[in-house]
TORFI-326567 format. One line per 2 residues: number of its first residue (from 1); for each residue x, y, z of C-alpha. Coordinates in nm, 2 decimals, always signed. Layout:
residues N
NUM) X,Y,Z  ...
end
This chain:
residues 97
1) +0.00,+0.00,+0.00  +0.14,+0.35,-0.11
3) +0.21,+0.58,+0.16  -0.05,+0.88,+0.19
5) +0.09,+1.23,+0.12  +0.05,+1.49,+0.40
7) -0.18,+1.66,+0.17  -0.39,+1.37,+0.07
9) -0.39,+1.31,+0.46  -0.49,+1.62,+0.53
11) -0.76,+1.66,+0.25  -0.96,+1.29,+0.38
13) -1.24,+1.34,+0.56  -1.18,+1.03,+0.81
15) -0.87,+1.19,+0.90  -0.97,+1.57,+0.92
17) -1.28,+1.68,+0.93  -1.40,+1.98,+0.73
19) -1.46,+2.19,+1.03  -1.13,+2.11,+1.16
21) -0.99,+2.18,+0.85  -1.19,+2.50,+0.85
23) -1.04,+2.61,+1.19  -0.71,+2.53,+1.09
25) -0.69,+2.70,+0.76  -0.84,+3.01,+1.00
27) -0.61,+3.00,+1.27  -0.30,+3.01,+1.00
29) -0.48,+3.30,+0.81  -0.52,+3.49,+1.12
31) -0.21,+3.46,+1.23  +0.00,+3.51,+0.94
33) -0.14,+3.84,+0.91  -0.15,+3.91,+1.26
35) +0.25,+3.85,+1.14  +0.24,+4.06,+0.86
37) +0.03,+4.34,+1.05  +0.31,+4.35,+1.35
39) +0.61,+4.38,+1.07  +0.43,+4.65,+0.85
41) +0.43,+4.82,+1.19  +0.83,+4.76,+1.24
43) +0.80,+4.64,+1.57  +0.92,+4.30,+1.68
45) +0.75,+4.06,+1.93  +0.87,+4.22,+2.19
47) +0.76,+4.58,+2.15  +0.39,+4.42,+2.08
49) +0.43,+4.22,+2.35  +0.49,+4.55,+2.56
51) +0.19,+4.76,+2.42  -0.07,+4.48,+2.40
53) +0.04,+4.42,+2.78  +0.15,+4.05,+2.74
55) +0.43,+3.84,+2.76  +0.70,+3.80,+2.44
57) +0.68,+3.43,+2.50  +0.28,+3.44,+2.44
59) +0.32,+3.63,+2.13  +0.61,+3.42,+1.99
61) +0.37,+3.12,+2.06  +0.12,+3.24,+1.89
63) +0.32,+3.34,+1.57  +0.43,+2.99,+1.55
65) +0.10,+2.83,+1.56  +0.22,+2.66,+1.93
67) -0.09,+2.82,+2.11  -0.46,+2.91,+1.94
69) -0.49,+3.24,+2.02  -0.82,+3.38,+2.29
71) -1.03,+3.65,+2.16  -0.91,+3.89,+2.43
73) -0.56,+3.86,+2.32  -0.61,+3.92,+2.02
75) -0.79,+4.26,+2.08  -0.49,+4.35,+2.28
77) -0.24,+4.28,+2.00  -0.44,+4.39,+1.73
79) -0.57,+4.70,+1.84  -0.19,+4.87,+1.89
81) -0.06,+4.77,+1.55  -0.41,+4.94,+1.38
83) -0.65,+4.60,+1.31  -1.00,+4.50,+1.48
85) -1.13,+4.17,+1.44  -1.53,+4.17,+1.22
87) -1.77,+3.87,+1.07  -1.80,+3.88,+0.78
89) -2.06,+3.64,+0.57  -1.87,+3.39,+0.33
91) -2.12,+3.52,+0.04  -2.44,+3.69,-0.04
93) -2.65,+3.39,+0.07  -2.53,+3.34,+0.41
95) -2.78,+3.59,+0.65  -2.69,+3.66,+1.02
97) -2.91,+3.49,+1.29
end
């Protein structure tokens, strides 16, 4: 039997759901601009780490995907570097509750 790619892996639904797919494919999203947001800004962890009143190591762990991030630290690093969190619908069809 052929040995299963990461992607193909991935992709099955017996291995990874769709909503955990969904959550991961998020989480990276978020974070990589969270990244990109930060470095636009020129500061490094550490001066985020200082405004947003946490700790270096919580942001560093949450750059590299080691920790999902909570909603109220993301509002404290997002809100010094110029970002707010919003919901958005994924298309026309989709109506809030």
């Amino acid at each position: 039997m052929a040995s299963k790619s990461f992607r193909d892996f991935y992709n099955d639904d017996q291995n990874v759901s769709p909503a955990e797919r969904a959550k991961i494919e998020f989480e990276v999203e978020l974070i990589g601009k969270l990244i990109e947001a930060r470095e636009a800004k020129g500061m490094t962890q550490e001066q985020l780490a200082e405004v947003a009143g946490v700790k270096q190591s919580a942001v560093a762990r949450l750059e590299s995907l080691k920790a999902t991030p909570q909603i109220d630290t993301l509002f404290k690093m997002l809100t010094p570097i110029g970002y707010k969190l919003t919901i958005v619908p994924f298309d026309d069809s989709v109506h809030s509750v």
